[in-house]
KOLTOR-744955 format. One line per 10 residues: their letters; for each residue z, y, x of N, C-alpha, C. Coordinates in pm, 1 decimal. Layout:
BEGIN
a) Z Y X Z Y X Z Y X; ...
***
This chain:
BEGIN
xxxxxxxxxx) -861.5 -2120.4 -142.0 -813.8 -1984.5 -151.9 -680.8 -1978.0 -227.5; -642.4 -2084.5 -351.9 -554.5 -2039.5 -439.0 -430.5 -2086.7 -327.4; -456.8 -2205.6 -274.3 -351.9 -2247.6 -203.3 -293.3 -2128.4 -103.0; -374.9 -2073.9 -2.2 -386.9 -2027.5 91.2 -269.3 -1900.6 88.4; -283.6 -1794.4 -68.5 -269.2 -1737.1 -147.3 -104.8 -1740.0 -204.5; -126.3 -1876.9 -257.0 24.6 -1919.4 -289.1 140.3 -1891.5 -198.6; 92.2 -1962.0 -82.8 163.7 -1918.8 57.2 194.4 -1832.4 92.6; 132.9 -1727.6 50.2 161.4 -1577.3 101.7 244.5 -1520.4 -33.7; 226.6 -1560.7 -128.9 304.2 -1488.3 -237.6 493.2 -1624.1 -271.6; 481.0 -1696.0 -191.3 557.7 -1817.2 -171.9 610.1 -1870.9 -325.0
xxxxxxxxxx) 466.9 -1908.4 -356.5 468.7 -2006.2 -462.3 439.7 -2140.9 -510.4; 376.1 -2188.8 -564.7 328.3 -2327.9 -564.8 185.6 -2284.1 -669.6; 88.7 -2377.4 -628.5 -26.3 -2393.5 -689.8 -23.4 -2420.5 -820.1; 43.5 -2489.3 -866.4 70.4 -2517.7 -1028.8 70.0 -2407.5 -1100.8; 207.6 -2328.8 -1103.2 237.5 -2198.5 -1096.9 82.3 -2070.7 -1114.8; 42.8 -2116.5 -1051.6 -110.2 -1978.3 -1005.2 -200.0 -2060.1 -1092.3; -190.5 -2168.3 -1103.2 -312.8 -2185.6 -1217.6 -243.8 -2198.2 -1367.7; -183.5 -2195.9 -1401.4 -91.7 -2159.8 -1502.7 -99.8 -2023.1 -1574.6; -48.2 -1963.3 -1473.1 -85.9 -1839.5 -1483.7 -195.2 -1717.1 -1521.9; -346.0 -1822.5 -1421.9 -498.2 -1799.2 -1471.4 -510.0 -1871.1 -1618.8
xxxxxxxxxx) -460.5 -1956.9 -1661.0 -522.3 -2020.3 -1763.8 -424.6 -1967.9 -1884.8; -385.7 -1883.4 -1824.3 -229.9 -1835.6 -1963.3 -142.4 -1934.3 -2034.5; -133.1 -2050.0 -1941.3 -52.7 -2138.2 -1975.7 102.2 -2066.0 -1967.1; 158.0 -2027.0 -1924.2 299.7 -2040.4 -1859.2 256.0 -1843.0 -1767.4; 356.9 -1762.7 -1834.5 360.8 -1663.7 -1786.9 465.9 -1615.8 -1763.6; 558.9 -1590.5 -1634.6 675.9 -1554.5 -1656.7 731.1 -1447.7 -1644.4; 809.4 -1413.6 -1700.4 899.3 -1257.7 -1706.0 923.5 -1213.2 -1553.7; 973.5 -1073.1 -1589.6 1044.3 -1023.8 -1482.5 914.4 -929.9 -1319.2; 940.5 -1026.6 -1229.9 898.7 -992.8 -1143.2 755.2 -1042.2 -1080.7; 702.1 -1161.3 -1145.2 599.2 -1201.1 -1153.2 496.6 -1115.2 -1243.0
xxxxxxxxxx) 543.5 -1064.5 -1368.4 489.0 -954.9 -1411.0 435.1 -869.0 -1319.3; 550.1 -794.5 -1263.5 499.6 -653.7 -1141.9 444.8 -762.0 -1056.2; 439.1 -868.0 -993.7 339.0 -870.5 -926.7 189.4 -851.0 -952.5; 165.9 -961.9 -1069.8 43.7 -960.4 -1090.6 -11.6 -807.2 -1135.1; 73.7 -748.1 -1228.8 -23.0 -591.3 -1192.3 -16.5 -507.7 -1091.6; 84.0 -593.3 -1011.5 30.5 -475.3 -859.7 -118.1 -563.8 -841.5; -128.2 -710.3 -803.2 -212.0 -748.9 -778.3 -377.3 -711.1 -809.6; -353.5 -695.7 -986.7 -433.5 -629.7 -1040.1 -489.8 -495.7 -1009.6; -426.6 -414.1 -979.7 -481.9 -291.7 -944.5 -514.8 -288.0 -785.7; -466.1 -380.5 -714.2 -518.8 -396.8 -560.7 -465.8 -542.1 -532.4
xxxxxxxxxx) -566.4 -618.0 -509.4 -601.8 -766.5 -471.8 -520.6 -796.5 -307.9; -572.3 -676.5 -259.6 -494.6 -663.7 -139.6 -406.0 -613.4 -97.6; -287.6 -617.4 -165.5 -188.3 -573.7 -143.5 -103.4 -672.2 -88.2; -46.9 -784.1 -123.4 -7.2 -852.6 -36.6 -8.9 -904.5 125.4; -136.6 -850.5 138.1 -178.4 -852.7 274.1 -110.7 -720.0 316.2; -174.3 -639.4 265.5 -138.2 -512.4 341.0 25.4 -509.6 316.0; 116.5 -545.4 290.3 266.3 -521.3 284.1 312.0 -544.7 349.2; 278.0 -748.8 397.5 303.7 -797.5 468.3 270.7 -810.9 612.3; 144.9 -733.4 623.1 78.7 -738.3 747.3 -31.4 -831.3 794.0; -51.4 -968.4 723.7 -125.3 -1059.5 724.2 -292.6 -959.9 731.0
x) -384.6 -1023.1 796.6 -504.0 -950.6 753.0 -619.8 -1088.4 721.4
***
């Protein structure tokens, strides 16, 4: 899933578990992602169209 995931947000796996483990959090726009993410999981799908 994380991989799958990554792909759609065009990142790398490292990165996304980093992130879960509060290793490495980065500024800016990764911020607004993850709380868009947060408040809807599916949003990336739905933006992009992917279902």
């Amino acid at each position: 899933m994380q991989v799958s995931f990554t792909r759609r947000i065009d990142t790398v796996v490292a990165a996304l578990r980093n992130w879960e483990q509060s290793l490495r959090f980065s500024q800016g726009p990764i911020r607004i992602l993850v709380a868009l993410l947060d408040r809807n999981s599916r949003i990336v799908e739905e933006t992009s169209g992917v279902n």
